[in-house]
N, C-alpha and C positions, 0 to 999 in steps of 0.2 A: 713587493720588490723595493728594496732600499738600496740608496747610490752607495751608503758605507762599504757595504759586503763585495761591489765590484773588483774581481782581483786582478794584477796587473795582466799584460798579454800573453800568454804562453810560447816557452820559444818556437814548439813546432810551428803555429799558425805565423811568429813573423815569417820563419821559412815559406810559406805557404802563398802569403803576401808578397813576398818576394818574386817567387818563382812565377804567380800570374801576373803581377808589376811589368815582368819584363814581357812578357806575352802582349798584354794588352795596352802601356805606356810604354813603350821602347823606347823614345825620345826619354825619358826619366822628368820632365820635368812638369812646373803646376804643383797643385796641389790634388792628391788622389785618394779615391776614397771606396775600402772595402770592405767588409764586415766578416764577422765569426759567429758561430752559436757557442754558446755558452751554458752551464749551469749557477741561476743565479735564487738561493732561499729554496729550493727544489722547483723553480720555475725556466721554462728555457728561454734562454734572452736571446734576441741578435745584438752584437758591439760592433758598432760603425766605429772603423779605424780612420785617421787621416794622414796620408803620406805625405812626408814632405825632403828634397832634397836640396841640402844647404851646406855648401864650403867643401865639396867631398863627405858628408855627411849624409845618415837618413833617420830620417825621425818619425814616429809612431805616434801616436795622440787618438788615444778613448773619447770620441765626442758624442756619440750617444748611442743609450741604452733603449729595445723595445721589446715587451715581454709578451708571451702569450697572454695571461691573464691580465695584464695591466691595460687600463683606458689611457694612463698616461706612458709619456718614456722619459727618463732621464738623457738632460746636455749638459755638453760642458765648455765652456769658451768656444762657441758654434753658434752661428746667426743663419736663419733663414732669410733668405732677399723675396722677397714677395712678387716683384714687380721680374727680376729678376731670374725667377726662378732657379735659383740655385742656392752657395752656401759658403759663407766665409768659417773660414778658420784662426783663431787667436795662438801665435807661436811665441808670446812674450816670455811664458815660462821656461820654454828649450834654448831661450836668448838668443833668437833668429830677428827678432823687432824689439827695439830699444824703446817703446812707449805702449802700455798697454791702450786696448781696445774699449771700446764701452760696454762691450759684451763678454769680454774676459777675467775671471776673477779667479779661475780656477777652481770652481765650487760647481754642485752639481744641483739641478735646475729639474724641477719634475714640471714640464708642457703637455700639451694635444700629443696625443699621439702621430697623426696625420702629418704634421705641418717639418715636424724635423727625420721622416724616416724616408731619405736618399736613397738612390735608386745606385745599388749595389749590388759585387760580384761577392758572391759568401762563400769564404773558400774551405767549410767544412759539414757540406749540407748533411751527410751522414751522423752526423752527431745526435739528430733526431730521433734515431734507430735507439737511442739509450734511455726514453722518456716511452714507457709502454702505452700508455696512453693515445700514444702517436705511433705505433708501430707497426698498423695497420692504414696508416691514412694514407699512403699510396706520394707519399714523399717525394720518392725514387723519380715520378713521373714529372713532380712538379718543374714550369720551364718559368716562372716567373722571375719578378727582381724580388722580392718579399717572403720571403717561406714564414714570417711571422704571421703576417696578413692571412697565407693561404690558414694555417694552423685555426687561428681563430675561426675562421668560416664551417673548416671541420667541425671543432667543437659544436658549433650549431644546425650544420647540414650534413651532417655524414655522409648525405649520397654523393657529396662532392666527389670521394676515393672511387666511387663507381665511374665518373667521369674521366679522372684522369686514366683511370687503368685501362679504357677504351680507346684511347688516344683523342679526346673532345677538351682537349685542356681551351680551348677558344670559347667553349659557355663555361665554362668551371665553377666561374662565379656569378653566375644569371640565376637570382633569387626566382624567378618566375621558372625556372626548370627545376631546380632543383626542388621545389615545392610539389610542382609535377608528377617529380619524379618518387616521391615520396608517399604517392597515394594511388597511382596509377604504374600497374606492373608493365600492363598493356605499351603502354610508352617509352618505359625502358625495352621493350625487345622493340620496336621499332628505333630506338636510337643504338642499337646494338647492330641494324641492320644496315641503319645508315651511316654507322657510324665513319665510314670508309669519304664519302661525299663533304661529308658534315666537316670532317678533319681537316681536307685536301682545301676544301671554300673558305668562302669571307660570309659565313650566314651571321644574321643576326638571330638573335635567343628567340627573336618575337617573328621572326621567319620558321624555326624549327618547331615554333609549338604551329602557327598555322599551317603549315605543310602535315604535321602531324593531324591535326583534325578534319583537316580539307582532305585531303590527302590528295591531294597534289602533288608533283614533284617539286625538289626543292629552291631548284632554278627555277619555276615559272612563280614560283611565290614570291622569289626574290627579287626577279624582275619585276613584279607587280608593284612593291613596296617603294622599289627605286625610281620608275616613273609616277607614282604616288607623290611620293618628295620632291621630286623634279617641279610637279603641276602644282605643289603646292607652294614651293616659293619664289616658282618663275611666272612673275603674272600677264605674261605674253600669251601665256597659256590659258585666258580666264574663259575665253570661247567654248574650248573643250572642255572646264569645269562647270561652266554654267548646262552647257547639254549633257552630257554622261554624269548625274548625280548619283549618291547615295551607293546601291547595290548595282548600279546598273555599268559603273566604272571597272567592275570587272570583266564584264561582258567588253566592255571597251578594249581594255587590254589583253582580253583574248582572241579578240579579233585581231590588233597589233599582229599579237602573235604568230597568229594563224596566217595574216596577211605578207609577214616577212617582213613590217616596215616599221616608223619609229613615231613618236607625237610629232614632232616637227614636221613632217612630211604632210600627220594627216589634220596638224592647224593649219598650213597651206589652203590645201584640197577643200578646211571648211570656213576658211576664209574667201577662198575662191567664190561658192555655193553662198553665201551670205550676199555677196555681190550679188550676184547671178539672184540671190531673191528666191532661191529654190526652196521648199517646204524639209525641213531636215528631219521631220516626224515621220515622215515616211521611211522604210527599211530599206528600199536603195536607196535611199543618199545617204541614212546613216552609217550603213555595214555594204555598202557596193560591191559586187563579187567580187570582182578579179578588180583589187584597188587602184593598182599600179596604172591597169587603164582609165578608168576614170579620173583618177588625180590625174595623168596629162591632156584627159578632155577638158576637166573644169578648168583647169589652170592657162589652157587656150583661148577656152571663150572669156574667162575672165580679161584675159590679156587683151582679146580682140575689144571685148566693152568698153577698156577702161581707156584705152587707145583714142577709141571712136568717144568717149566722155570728155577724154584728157583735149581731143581736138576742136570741141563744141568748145571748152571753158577759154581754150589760148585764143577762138577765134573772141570770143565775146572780150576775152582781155585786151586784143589787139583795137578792136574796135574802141575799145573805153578810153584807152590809151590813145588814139588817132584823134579822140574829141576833145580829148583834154590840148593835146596839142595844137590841135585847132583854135582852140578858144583862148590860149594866151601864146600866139605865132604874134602878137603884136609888139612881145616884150624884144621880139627880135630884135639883132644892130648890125648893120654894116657900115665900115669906113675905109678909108683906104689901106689900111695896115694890118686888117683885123675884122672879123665878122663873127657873133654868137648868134647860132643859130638852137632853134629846139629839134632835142629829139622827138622822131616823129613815130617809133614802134620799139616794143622790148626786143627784140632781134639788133634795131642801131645800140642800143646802151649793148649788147654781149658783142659785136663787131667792135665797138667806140673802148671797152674792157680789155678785148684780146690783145688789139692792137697797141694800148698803153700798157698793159700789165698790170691794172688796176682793178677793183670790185666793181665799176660800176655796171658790170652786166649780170651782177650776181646780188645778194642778198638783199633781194626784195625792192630794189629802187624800181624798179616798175612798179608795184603790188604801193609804194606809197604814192608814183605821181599819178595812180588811178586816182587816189582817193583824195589828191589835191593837195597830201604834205607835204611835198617839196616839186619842185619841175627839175630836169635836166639839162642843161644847154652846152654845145658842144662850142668852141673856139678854133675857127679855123685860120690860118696863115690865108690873105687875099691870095698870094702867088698858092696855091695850094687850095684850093677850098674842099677838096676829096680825102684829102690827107689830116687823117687826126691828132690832133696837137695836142687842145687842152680839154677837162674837161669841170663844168662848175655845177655843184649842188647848188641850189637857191630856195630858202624857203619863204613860200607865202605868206606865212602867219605874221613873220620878224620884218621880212622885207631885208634879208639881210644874205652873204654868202657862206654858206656852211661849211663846204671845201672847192677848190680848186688844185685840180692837179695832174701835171702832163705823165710823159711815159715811166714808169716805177716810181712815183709820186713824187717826181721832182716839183719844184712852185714855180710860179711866172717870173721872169727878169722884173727888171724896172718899169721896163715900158709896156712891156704889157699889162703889167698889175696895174700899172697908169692905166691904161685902157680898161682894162675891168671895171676898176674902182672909181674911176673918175668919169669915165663918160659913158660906157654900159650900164652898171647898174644903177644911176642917177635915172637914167632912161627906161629902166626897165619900171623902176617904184614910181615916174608919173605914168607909166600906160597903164601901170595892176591901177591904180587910184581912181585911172578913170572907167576901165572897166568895172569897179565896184560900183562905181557911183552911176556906172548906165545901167545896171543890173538890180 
């Protein structure tokens, strides 16, 4: 294939161009892009046209050439955007842009094949019918954007024409059937039989050959496959991958099946039974008969255990929390305008939170003054001592105040940060100094 011999456009196809132009771009404008077949050295080309309309004008431009036998295709002031995925076009020569491009010179450019062949409407697919070679290849059928593309594959898989003539143009080009089909008759009359299903669905090539050999139906293969992928890149799911291994995950998702339910439902049910300590080697608890009941027995008792665990751990927190406050109630202050008092249980930090509108009954401020990182102290108004005002983080370690802050985080006035600063926490760092030092 040489660029020299490409000849200009032929008027019928601009008509041609035209006529689907206004079909498929009605607004007219952009840049649009549609292709012809061609005879090019007695090989058949596709020519990506590029439309453009400028000043009441329209203009045509050959940007590239892709042939059946050619590995490469010819461009011609046409850029592939990578990132982009699309495609500039250079109109300096039809005198629409006053400075050329870096890509336009007007010269014709042999690339990859792949990289510049646009996904186009060819508005003379019948021309094929004039290349004998091709006049059997089931053309007619083809629904793609590339009839180059399809061509080539012909040349090397003939059974493709079998496919499309069936209406299976959705494996047309799955190298693993078409191989298939080529050595096994057996498999063409069953995809002749299924061809009806096959058509209508979303299968994959690697669903149709196991449904074929399994024989299975085609949907329960597919489904297999789909919650396969699911388990393999949702690792919430690792429970159920680590018990149903190897062959035995079929069996899995035939129980699904059988059972009318979905993985989710049954990592629930075997997260439940994990809890519960129940042995999942045994065949009722892995394949339970009638699922639906069992999933809402386990998921009870789970519930009731974790209930009765969750109130064992709050009570033990409550307690840790009651000693801790016990044991630095000395940092405490009262005066006459003002008293910082400790909290005494995580229940007061979630009431002392609501009440201000603030975190401190949430994000673990309990869970650190168990452990001694910081203590709590509330600030109350003398005329008021029930009524929540301020409230102060304080850590141990610094001897210092971490935050302070009343209802939607507003800070203290004058005086009272006077009182914090000056005569509370002075007070609080000689009592920790001496508790360390009697400890």
């Amino acid at each position: 294939m040489d660029a020299k011999f490409i000849k200009p456009i032929p008027k019928y196809i601009l008509q041609r161009i035209d006529k689907r132009d206004k079909t498929e771009c009605p607004s007219q404008k952009g840049i649009r892009l549609y292709s012809y077949l061609a005879r090019l050295q007695k090989e058949l080309v596709k020519i990506t046209v590029a439309v453009k309309d400028f000043k009441r004008k329209r203009y045509y431009k050959q940007v590239a050439v892709h042939g059946v036998k050619s590995d490469n295709c010819w461009v011609r002031d046409f850029e592939y955007v990578y990132f982009g995925m699309g495609f500039r076009v250079g109109w300096h020569a039809e005198g629409i842009t006053s400075y050329k491009k870096w890509y336009e010179d007007g010269k014709w450019y042999a690339v990859e094949f792949k990289y510049y062949n646009a996904s186009t409407t060819t508005v003379n697919t019948e021309f094929v019918g004039r290349f004998p070679e091709y006049r059997y290849s089931a053309y007619q059928h083809f629904k793609g954007w590339c009839i180059i593309r399809y061509l080539k594959l012909y040349k090397q898989y003939p059974q493709t024409e079998f496919l499309l003539k069936f209406g299976l143009f959705k494996i047309h080009d799955s190298i693993m059937v078409l191989k298939r089909i080529a050595k096994d008759k057996a498999f063409c009359r069953w995809l002749i039989t299924e061809r009806g299903e096959i058509a209508e669905g979303f299968y994959y090539a690697t669903t149709v050959l196991q449904a074929y050999k399994s024989g299975k139906p085609l949907a329960q293969v597919q489904a297999f496959n789909e919650c396969k992928k699911k388990l393999a890149k949702d690792n919430a799911f690792r429970p159920i991958k680590e018990l149903f291994g190897g062959e035995e995950l079929i069996r899995f998702f035939t129980y699904l099946d059988e059972q009318n339910t979905a993985p989710r439902s049954y990592l629930d049910y075997l997260n439940a039974c994990n809890y519960l300590k129940l042995d999942m080697c045994l065949a009722k608890n892995r394949y339970p008969h009638n699922f639906k009941r069992w999933h809402d027995i386990r998921i009870d008792q789970y519930a009731a255990a974790k209930a009765l665990a969750d109130a064992k751990e709050r009570a033990e927190l409550y307690a840790q929390f009651a000693a801790v406050a016990e044991k630095y109630m000395v940092l405490q202050k009262h005066k006459e305008d003002y008293a910082v008092i400790i909290a005494r249980s995580p229940q007061e930090l979630k009431n002392e939170g609501d009440a201000l509108n603030h975190c401190v009954g949430k994000m673990g401020y309990d869970q650190k003054m168990v452990r001694e990182e910081t203590l709590i102290f509330f600030v109350r108004d003398a005329s008021r001592p029930d009524t929540p005002f301020m409230s102060i983080e304080y850590s141990l370690k610094s001897k210092k105040i971490l935050q302070c802050y009343g209802r939607g985080h507003c800070t203290p006035d004058e005086n009272l940060n006077r009182f914090i600063n000056k005569v509370w926490l002075p007070h609080a760092n000689r009592n920790l100094k001496k508790l360390k030092a009697a400890a």
